[in-house]
Steps between C-alpha positions, in 0.01 A plus 500: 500500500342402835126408260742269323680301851139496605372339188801273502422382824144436467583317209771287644228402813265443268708202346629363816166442617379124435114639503588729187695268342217228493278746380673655218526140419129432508420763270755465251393155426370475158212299619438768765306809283248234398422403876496856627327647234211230606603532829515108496636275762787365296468200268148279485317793598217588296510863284337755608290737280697873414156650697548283816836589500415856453254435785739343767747763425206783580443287844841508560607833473229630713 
């Protein structure tokens, strides 16, 4: 029972906290999966190739 306070309590923080909040909003935008699958800046940005995108996400992670 203790796993289950803890989990309730992370979960609870997680949605009091504005930072979370904004972000769960970001990325459940329907417009969002286009722009992070390019890893676009947003709307007017140009597309970016599934191989660059592969590439920056290579960089990235290293």
């Amino acid at each position: 029972m203790n796993d289950v306070a803890a989990a309730r309590t992370t979960a609870m923080s997680a949605l009091n906290n504005d930072r979370f909040r904004v972000m769960l909003e970001q990325i459940t935008d329907p417009g969002a999966s286009g722009t992070l699958m390019t890893m676009g800046g947003g709307a007017g940005s140009t597309s970016t190739d599934f191989k660059t995108a592969l590439s920056r996400y290579a960089e990235n992670s290293e």
